[in-house]
PDB file as gemmi writes it, atoms N, CA and C in Angstrom:
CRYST1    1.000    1.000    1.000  90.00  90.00  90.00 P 1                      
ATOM      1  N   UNK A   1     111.672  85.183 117.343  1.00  0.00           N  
ATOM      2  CA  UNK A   1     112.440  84.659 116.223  1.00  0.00           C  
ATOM      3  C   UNK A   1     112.119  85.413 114.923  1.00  0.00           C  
ATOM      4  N   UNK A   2     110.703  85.401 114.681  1.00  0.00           N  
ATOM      5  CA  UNK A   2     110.382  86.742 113.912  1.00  0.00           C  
ATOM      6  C   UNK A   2     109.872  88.138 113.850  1.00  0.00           C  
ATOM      7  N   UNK A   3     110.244  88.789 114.881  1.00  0.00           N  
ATOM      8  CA  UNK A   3     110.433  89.748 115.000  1.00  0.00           C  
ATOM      9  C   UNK A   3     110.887  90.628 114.142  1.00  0.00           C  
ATOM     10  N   UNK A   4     110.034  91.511 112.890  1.00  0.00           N  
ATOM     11  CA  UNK A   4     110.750  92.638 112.469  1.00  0.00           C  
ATOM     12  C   UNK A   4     111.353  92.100 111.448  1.00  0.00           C  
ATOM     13  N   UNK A   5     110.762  91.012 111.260  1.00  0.00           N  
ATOM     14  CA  UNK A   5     111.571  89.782 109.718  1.00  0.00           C  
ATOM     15  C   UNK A   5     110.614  89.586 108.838  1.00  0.00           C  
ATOM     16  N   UNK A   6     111.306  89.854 107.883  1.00  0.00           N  
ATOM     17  CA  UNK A   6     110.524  89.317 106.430  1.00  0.00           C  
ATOM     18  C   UNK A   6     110.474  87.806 105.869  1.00  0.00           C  
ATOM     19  N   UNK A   7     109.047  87.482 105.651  1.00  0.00           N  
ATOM     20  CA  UNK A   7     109.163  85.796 105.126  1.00  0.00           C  
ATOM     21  C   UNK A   7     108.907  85.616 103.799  1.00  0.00           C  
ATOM     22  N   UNK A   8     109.396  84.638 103.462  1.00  0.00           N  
ATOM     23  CA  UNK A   8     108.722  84.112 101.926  1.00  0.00           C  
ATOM     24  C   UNK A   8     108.478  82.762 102.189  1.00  0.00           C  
ATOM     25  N   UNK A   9     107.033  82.703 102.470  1.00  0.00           N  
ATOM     26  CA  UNK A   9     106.318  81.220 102.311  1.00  0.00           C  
ATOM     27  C   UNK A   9     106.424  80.520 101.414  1.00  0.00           C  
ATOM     28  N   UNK A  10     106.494  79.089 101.021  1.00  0.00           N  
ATOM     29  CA  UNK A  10     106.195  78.354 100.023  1.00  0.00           C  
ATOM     30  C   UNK A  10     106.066  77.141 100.760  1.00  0.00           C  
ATOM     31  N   UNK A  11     104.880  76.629 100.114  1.00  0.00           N  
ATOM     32  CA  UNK A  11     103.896  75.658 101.087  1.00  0.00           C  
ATOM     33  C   UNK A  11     103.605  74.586  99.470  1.00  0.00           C  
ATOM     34  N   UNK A  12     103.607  73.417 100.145  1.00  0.00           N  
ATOM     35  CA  UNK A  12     103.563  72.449  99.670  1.00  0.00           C  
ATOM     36  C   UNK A  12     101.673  72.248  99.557  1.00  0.00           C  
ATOM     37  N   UNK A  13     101.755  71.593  98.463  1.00  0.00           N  
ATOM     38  CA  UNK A  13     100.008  71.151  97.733  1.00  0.00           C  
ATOM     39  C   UNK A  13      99.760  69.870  98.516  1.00  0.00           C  
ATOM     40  N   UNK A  14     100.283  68.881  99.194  1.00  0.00           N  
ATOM     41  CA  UNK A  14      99.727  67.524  99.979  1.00  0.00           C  
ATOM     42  C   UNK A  14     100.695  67.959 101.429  1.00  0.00           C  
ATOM     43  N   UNK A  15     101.185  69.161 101.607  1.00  0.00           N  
ATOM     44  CA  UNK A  15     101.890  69.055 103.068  1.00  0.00           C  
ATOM     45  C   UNK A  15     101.461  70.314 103.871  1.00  0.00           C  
ATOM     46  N   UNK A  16     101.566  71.342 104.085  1.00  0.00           N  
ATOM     47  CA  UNK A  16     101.255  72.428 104.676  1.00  0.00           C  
ATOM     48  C   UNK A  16     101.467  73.105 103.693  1.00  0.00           C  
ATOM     49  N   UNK A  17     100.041  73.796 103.534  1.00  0.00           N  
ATOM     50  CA  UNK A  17     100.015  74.962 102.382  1.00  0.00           C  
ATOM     51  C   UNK A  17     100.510  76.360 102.781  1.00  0.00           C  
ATOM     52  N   UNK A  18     100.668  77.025 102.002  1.00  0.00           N  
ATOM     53  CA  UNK A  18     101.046  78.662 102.299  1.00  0.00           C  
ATOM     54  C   UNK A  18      99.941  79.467 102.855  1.00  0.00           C  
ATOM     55  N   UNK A  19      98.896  79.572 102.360  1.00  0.00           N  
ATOM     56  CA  UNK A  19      98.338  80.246 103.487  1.00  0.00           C  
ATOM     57  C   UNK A  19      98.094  80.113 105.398  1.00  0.00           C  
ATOM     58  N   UNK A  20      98.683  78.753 105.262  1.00  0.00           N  
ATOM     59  CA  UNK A  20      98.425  77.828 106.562  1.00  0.00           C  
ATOM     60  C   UNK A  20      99.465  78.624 107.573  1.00  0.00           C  
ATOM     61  N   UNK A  21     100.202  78.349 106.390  1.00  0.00           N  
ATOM     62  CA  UNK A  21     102.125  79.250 107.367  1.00  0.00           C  
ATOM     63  C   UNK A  21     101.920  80.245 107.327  1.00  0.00           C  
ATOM     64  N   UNK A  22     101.418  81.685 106.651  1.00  0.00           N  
ATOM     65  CA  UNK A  22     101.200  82.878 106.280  1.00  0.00           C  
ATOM     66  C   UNK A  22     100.293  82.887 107.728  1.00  0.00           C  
ATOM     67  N   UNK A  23      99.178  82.581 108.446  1.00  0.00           N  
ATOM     68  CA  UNK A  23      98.732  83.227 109.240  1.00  0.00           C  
ATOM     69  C   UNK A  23      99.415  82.436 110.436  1.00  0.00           C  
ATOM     70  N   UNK A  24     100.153  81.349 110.494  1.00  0.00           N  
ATOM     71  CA  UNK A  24     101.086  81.560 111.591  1.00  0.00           C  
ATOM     72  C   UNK A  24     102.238  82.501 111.811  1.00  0.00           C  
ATOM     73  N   UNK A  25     102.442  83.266 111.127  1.00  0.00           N  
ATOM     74  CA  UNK A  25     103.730  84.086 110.605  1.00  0.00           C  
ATOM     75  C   UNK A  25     103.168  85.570 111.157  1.00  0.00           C  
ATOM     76  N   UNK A  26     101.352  85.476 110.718  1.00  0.00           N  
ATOM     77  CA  UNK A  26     100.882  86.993 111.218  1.00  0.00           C  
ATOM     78  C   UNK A  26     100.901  86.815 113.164  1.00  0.00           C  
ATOM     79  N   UNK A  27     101.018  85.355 113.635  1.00  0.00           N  
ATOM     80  CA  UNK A  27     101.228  85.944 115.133  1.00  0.00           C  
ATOM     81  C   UNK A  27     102.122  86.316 115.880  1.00  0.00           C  
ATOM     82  N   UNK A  28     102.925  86.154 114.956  1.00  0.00           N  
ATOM     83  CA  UNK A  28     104.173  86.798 115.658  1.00  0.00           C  
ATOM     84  C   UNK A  28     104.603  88.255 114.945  1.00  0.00           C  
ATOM     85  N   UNK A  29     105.393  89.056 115.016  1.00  0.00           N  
ATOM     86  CA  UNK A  29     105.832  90.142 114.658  1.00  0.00           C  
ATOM     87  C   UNK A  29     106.576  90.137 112.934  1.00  0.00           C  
ATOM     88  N   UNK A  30     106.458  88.726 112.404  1.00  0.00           N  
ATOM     89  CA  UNK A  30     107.159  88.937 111.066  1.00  0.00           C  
ATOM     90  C   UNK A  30     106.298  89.595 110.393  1.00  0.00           C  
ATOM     91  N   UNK A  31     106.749  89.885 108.641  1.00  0.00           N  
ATOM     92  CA  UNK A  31     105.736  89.970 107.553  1.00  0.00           C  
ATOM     93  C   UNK A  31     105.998  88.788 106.492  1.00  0.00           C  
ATOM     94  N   UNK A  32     104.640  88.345 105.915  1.00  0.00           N  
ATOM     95  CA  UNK A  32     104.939  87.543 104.964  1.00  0.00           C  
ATOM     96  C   UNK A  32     104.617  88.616 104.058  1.00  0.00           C  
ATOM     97  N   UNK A  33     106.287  88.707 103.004  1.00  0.00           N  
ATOM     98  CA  UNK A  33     106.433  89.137 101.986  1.00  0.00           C  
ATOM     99  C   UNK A  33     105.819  88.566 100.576  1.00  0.00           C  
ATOM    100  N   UNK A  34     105.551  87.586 100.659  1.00  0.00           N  
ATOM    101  CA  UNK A  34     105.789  86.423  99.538  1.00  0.00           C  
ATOM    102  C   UNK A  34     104.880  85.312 100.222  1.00  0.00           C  
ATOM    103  N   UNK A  35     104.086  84.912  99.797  1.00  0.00           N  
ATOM    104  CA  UNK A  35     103.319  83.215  99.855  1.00  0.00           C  
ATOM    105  C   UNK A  35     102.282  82.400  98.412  1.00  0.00           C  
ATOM    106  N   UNK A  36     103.081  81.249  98.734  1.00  0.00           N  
ATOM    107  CA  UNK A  36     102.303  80.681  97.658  1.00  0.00           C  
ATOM    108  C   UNK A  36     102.341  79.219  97.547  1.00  0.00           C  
ATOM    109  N   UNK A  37     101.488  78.371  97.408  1.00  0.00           N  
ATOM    110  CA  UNK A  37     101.539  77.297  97.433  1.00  0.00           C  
ATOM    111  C   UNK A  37     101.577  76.354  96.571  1.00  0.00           C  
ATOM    112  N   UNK A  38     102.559  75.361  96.236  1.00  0.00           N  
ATOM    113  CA  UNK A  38     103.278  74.535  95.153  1.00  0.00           C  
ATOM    114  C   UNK A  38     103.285  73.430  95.017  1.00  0.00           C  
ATOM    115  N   UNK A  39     103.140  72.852  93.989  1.00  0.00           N  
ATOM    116  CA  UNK A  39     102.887  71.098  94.288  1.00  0.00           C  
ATOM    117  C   UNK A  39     104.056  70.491  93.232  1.00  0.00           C  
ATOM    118  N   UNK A  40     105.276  69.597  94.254  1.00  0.00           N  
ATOM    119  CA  UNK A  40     106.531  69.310  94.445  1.00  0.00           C  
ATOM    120  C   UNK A  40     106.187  67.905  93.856  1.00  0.00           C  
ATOM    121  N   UNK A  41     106.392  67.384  92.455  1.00  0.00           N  
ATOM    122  CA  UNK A  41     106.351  66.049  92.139  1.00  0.00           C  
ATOM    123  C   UNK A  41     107.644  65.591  91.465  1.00  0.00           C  
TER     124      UNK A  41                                                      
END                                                                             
């Protein structure tokens, strides 16, 4: 699914943060372009 795809993370501050998704993203073949984590009030 990511194969050869570019991501832009944005990860929530009380839900799954961005770095969390960023190294699920490194097991597959995508790149995370972009990550950062945000707190949505």
């Amino acid at each position: 699914m990511f194969d050869n795809k570019k991501v832009v993370i944005i990860g929530d501050r009380d839900g799954v943060p961005g770095p969390a998704i960023e190294n699920c993203i490194k097991t597959t073949k995508g790149e995370a372009v972009f990550s950062s984590t945000e707190c949505f009030v």
